[in-house]
py3Dmol code that shows the C-alpha trace and the ligand (Angstrom):
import py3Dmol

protein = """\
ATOM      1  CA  UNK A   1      27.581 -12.885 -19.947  1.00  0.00           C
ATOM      2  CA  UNK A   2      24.927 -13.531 -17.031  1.00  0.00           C
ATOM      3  CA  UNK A   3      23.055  -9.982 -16.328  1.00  0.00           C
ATOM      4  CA  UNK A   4      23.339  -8.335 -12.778  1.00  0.00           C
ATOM      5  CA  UNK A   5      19.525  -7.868 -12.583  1.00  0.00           C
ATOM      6  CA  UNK A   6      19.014 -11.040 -11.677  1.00  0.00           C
ATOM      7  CA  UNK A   7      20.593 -11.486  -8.265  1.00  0.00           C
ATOM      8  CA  UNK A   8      18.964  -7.971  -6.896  1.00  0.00           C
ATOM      9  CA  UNK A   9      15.500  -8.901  -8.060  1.00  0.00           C
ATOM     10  CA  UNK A  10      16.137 -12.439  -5.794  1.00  0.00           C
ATOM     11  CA  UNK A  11      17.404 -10.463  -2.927  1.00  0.00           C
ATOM     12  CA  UNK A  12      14.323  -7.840  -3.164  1.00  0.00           C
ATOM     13  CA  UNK A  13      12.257 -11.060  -2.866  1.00  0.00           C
ATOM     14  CA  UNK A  14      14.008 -12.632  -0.225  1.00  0.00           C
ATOM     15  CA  UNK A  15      13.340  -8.978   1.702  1.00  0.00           C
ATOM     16  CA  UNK A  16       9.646  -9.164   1.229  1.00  0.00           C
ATOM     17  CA  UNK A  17       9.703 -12.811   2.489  1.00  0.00           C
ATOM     18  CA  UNK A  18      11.324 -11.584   5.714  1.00  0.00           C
ATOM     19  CA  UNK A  19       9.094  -8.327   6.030  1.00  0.00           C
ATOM     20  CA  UNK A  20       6.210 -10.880   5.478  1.00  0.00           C
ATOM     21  CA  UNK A  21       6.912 -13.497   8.232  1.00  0.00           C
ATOM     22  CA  UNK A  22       8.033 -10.800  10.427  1.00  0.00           C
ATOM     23  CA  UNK A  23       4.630  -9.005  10.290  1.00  0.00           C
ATOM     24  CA  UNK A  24       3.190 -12.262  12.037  1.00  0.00           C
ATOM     25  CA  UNK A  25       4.365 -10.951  15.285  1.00  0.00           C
ATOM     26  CA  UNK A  26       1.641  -7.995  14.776  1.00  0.00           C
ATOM     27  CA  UNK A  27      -1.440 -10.055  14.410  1.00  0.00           C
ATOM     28  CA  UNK A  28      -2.832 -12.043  17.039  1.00  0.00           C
ATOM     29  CA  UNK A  29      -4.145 -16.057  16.659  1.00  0.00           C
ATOM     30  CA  UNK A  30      -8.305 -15.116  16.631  1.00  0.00           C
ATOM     31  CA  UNK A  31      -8.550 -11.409  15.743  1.00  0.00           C
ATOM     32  CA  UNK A  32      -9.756 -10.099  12.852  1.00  0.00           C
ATOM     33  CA  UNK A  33      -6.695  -8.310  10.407  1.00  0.00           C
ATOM     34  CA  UNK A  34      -6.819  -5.710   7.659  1.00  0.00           C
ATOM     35  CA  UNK A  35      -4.909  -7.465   4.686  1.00  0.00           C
ATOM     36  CA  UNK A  36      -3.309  -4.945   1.937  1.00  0.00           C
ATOM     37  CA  UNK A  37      -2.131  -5.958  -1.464  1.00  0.00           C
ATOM     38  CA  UNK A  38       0.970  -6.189  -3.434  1.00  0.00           C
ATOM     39  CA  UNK A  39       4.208  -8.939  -3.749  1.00  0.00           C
ATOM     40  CA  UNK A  40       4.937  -8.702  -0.201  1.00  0.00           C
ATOM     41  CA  UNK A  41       1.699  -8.572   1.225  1.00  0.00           C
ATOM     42  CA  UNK A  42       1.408 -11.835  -0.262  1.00  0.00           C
ATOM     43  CA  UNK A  43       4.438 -12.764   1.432  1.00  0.00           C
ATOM     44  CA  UNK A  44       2.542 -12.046   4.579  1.00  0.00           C
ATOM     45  CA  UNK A  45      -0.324 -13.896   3.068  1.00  0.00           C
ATOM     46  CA  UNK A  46       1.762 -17.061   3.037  1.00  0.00           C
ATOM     47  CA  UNK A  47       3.424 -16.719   6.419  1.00  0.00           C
ATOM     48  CA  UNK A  48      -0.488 -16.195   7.566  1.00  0.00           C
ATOM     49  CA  UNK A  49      -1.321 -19.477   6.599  1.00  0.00           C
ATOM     50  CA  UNK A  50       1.508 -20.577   9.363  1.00  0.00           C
ATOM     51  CA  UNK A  51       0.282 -18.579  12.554  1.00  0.00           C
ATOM     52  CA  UNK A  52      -0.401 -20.927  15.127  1.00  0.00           C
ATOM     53  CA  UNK A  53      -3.977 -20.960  16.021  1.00  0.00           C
ATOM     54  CA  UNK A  54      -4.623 -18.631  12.759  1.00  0.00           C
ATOM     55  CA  UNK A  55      -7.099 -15.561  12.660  1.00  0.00           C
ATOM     56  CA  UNK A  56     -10.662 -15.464  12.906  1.00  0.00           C
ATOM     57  CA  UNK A  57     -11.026 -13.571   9.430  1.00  0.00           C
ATOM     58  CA  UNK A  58      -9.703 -11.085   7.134  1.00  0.00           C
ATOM     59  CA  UNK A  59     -10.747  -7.670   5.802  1.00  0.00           C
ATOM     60  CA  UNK A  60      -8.676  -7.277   2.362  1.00  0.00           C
ATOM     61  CA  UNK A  61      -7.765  -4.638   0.128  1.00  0.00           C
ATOM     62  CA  UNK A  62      -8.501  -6.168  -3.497  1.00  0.00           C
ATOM     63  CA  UNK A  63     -10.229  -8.743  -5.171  1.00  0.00           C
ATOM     64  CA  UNK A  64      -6.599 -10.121  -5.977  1.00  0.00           C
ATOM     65  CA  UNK A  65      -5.843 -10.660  -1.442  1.00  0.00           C
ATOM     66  CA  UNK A  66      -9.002 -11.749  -1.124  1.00  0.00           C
ATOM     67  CA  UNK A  67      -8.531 -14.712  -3.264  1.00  0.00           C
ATOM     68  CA  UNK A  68      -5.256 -15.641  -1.936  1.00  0.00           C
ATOM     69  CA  UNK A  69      -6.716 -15.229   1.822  1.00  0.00           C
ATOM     70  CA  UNK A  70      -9.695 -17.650   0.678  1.00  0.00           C
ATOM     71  CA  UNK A  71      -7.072 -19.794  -0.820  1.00  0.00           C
ATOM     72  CA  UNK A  72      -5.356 -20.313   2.883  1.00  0.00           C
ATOM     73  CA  UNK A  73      -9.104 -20.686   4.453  1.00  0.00           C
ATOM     74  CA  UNK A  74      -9.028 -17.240   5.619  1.00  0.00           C
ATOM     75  CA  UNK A  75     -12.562 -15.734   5.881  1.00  0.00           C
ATOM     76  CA  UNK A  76     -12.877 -12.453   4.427  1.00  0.00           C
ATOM     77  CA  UNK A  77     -15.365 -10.080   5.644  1.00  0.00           C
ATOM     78  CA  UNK A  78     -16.755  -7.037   4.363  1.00  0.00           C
ATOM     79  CA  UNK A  79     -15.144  -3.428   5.511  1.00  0.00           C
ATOM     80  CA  UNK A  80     -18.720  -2.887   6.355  1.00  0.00           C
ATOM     81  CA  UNK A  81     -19.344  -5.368   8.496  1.00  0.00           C
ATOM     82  CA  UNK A  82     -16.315  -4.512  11.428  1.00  0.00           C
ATOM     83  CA  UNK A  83     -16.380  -1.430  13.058  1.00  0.00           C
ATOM     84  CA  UNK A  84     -12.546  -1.106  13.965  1.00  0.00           C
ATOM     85  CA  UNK A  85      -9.545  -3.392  13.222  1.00  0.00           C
ATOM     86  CA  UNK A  86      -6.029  -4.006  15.565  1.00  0.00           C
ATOM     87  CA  UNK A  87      -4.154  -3.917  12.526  1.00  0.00           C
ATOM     88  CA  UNK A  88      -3.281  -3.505   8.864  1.00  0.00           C
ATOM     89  CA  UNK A  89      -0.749  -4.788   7.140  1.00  0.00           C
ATOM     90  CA  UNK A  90       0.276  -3.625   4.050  1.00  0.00           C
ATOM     91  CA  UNK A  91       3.526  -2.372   1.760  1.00  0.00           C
ATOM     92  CA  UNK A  92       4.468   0.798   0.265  1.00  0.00           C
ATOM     93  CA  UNK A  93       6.022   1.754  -2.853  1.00  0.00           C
ATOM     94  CA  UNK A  94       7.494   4.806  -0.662  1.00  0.00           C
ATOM     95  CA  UNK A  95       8.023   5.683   2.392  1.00  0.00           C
ATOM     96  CA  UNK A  96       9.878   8.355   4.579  1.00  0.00           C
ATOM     97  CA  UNK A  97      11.323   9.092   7.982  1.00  0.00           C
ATOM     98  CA  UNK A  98       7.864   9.840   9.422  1.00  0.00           C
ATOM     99  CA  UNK A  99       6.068   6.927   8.001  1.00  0.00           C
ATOM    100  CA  UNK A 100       3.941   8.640   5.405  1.00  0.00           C
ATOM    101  CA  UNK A 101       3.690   7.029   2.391  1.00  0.00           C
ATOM    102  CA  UNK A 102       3.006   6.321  -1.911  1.00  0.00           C
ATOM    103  CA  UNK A 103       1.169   3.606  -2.324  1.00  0.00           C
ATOM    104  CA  UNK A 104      -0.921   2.638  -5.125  1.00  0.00           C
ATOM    105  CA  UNK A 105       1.503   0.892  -7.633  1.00  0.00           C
ATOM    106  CA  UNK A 106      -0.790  -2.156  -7.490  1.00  0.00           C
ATOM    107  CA  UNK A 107      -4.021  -0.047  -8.393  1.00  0.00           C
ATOM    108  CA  UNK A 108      -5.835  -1.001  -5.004  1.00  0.00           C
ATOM    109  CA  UNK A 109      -5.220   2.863  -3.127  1.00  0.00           C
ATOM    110  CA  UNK A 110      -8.497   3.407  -2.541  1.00  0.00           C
ATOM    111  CA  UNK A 111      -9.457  -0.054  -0.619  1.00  0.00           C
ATOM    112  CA  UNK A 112      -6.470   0.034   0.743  1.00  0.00           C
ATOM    113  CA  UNK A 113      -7.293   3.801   2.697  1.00  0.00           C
ATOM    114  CA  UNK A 114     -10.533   2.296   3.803  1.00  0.00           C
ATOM    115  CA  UNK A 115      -9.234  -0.393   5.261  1.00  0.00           C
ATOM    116  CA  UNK A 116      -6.226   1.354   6.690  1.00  0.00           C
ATOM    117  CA  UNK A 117      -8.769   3.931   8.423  1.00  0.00           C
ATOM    118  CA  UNK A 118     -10.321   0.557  10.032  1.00  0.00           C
ATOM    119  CA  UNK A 119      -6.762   0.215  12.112  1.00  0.00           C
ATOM    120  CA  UNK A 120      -5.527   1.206  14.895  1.00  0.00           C
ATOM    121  CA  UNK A 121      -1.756   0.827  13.640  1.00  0.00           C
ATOM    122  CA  UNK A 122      -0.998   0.194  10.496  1.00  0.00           C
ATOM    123  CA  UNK A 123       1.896  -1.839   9.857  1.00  0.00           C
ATOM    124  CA  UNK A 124       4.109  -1.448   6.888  1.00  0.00           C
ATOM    125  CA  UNK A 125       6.704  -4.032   5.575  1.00  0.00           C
ATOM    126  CA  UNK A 126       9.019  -3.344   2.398  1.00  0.00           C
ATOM    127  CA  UNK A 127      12.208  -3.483   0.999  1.00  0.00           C
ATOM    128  CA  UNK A 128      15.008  -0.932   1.978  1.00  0.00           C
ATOM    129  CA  UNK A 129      14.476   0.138  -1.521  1.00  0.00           C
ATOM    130  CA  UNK A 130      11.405   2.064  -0.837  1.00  0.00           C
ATOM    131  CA  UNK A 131      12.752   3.988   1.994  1.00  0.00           C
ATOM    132  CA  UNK A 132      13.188   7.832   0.889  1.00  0.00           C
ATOM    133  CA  UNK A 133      14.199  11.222   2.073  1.00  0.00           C
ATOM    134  CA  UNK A 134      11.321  12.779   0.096  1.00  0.00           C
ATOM    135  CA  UNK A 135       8.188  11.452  -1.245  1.00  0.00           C
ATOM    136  CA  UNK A 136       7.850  11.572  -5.222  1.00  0.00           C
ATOM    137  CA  UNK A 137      10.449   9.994  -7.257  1.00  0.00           C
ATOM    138  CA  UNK A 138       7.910   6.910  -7.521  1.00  0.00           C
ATOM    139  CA  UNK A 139       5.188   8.783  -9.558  1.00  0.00           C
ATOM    140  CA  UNK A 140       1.823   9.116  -7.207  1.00  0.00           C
ATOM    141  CA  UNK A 141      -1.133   7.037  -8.006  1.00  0.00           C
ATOM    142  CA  UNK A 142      -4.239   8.882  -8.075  1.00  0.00           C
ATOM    143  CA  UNK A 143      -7.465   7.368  -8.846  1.00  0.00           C
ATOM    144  CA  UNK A 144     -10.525   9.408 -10.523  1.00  0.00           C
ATOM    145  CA  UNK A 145     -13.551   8.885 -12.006  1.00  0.00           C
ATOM    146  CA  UNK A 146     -13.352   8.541 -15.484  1.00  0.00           C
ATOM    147  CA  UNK A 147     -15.155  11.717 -17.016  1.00  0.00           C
ATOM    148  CA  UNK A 148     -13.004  13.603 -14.226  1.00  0.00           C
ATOM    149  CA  UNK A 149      -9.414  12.283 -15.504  1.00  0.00           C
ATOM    150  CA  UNK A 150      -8.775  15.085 -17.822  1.00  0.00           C
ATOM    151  CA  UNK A 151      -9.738  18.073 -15.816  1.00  0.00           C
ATOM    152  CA  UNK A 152      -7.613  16.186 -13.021  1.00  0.00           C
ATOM    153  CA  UNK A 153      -4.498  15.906 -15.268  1.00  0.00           C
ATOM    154  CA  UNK A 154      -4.567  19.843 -15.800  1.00  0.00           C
ATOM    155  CA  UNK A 155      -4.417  20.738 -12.510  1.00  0.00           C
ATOM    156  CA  UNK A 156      -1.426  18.235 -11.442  1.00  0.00           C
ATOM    157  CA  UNK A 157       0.295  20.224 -14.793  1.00  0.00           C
ATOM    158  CA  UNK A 158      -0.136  23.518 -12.693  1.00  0.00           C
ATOM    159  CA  UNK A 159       1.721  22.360 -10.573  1.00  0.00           C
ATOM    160  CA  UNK A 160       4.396  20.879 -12.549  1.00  0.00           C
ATOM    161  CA  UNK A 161       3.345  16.862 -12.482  1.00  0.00           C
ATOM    162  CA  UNK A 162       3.350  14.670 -15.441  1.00  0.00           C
ATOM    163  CA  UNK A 163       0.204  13.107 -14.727  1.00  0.00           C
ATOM    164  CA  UNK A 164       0.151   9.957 -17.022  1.00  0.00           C
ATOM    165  CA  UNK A 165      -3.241   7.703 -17.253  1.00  0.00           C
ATOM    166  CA  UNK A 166      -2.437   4.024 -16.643  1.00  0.00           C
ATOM    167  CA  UNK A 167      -3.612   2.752 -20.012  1.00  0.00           C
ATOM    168  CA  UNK A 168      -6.064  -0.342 -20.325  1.00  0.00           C
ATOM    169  CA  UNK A 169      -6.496  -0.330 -16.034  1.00  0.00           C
ATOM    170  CA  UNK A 170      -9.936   0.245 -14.552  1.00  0.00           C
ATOM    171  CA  UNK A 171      -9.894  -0.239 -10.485  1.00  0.00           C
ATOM    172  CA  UNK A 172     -11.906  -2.659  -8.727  1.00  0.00           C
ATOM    173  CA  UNK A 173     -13.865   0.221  -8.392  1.00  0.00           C
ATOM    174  CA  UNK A 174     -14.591   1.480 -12.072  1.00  0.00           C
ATOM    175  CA  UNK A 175     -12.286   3.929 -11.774  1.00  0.00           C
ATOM    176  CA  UNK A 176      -8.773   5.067 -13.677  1.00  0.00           C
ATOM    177  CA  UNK A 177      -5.880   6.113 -12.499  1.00  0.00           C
ATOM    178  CA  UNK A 178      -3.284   8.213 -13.320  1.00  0.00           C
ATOM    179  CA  UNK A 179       0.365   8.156 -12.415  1.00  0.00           C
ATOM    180  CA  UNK A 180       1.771  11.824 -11.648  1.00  0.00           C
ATOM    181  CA  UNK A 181       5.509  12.156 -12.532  1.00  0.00           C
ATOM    182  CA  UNK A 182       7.819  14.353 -11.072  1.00  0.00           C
ATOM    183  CA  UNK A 183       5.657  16.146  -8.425  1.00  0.00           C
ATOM    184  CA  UNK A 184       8.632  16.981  -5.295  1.00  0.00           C
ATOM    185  CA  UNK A 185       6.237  16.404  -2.485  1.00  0.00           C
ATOM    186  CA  UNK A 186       7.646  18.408   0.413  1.00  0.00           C
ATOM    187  CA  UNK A 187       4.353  18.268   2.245  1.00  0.00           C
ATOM    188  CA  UNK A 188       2.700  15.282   2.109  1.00  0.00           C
ATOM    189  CA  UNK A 189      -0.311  15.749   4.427  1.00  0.00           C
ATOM    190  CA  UNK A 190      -0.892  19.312   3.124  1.00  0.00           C
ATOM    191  CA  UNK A 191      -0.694  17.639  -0.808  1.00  0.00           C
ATOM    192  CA  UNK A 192      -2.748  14.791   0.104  1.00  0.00           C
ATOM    193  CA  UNK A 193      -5.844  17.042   1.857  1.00  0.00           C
ATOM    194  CA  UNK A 194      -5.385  19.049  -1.677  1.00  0.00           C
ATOM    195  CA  UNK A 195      -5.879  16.467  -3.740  1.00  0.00           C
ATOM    196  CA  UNK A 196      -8.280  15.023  -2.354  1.00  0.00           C
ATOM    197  CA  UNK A 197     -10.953  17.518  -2.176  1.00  0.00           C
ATOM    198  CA  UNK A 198     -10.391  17.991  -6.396  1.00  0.00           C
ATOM    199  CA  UNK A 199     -14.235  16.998  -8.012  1.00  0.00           C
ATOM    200  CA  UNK A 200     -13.668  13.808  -9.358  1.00  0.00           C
ATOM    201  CA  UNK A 201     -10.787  12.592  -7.144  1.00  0.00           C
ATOM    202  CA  UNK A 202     -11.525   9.332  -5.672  1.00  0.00           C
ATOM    203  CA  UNK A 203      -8.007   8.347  -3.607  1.00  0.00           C
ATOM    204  CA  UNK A 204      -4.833  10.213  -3.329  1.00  0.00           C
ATOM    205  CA  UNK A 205      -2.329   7.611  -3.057  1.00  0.00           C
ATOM    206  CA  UNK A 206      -0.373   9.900  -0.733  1.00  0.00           C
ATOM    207  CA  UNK A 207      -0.855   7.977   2.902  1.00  0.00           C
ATOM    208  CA  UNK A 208      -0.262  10.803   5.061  1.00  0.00           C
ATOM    209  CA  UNK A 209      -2.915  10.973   7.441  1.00  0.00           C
ATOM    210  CA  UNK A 210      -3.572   7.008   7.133  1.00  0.00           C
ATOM    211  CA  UNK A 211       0.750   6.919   7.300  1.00  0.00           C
ATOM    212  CA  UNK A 212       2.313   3.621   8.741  1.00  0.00           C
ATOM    213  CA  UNK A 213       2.591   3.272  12.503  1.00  0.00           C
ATOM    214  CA  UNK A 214       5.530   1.029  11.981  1.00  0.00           C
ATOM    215  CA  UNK A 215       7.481  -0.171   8.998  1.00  0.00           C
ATOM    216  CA  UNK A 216       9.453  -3.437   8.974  1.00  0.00           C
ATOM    217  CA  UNK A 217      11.771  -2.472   6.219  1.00  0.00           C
ATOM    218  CA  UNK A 218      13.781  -5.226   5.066  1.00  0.00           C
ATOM    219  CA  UNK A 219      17.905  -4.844   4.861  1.00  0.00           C
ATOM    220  CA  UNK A 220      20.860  -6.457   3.822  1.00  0.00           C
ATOM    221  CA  UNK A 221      21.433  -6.839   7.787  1.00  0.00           C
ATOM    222  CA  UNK A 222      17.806  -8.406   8.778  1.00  0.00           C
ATOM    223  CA  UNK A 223      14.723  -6.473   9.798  1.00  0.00           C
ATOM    224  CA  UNK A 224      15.061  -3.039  10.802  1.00  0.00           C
ATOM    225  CA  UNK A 225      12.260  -1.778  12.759  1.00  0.00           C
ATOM    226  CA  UNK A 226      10.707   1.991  12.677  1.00  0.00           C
ATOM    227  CA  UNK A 227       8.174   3.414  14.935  1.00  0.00           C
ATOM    228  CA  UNK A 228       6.459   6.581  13.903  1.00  0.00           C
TER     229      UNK A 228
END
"""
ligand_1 = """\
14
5RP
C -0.801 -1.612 -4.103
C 0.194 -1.005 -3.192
C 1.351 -1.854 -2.804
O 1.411 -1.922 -1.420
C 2.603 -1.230 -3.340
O 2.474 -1.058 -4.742
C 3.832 -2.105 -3.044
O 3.758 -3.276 -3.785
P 4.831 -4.417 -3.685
O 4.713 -5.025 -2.317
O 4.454 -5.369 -4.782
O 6.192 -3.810 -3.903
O 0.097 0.112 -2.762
O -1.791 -0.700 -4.489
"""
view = py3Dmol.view(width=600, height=400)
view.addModel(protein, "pdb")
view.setStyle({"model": 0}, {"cartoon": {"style": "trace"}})
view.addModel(ligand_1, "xyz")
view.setStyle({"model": 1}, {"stick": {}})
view.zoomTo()
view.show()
């Protein structure tokens, strides 16, 4: 008997290959664009390498973008070295009605808010799958420093998380995460400016002040576009 998996996971693909090229219409042939990371960022990565004229550069997310933009012949340049961006594009693992976001279920959260605060719009493509009424049912990346993760864990307990440390993963930038289950997050800029003043918290991978600008959220009827 052939499994029903199968055809959903190809559709989910197909939607990230349509979010992808659809995201070319953001960037324009010579600028500079803010790159994210996940499956259908590097959708976008491959419809990049088809922009007429292409871009003068790239600032990416994670080591992982960077050597699939260097791949294409995309120069990537250090955060550091631009002082503002047009645009980011990036996915989501959530998002809701007013654009804010989980993100983090690749690891790279913390790049990825540094470049996002580069942008003036930030422009998110996903799956219909990861549009939600309320974010939390994907369990929120968090990464800490290590000697921190513990002490970090107890306090998402208080408040009735599962925190859960992503075993054998240490970030591009030494640190760990953890995966909170269960946390209802009603609030998510009030949870997010929480979190991240904890000692020891590196990136909450709530997106609510960095939240999407627009999402091109892929559907069984084409791309639907939101504007936040
Ligand atoms: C990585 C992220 C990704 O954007 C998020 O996990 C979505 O990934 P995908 O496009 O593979 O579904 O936040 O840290």
């Amino acid at each position: 008997m052939s499994s029903p998996a199968k055809p959903a996971a190809a559709s989910q693909a197909e939607l990230k290959r349509l979010v992808g090229e659809a995201a070319l219409a953001y960037v324009q042939a010579g600028s500079i664009v803010g790159v994210g990371t996940g499956s259908t960022v590097n959708c976008f990565i491959d419809a990049l390498a088809t922009l007429p004229g292409g871009v003068a550069g790239a600032v990416s997310s994670s080591e992982a973008s960077t050597a699939r933009l260097r791949a294409i012949g995309v120069p990537v340049l250090e955060a550091s070295a631009v002082e503002k961006l047009a645009v980011y594009i990036d996915g989501a693992d959530e998002i809701d009605a007013s654009g804010c976001m989980i993100k983090g279920g690749g690891g790279a959260l913390t790049r990825e808010k540094i470049v996002a605060d580069l942008a003036e719009r930030f422009v998110c493509i996903a799956d219909g799958s990861k549009l939600v009424e309320q974010l939390g049912r994907f369990p929120l990346p968090v990464e800490v420093v290590p000697m921190a993760a513990a002490q970090i864990a107890r306090r998402f307990a208080k408040l009735g998380g599962r925190p859960v440390l992503r075993e054998g993963v240490v970030t591009d930038n030494g640190g760990h995460i953890l995966d909170v289950h269960g946390l209802a997050i009603a609030d998510p800029a009030a949870m997010e400016a929480e979190v991240s003043q904890w000692p020891g918290v590196v990136c909450c991978g709530i997106f609510a002040r960095n939240r999407a600008s627009i999402c091109l959220l892929g559907t069984a009827e084409g791309v639907r576009t939101m504007r936040f």
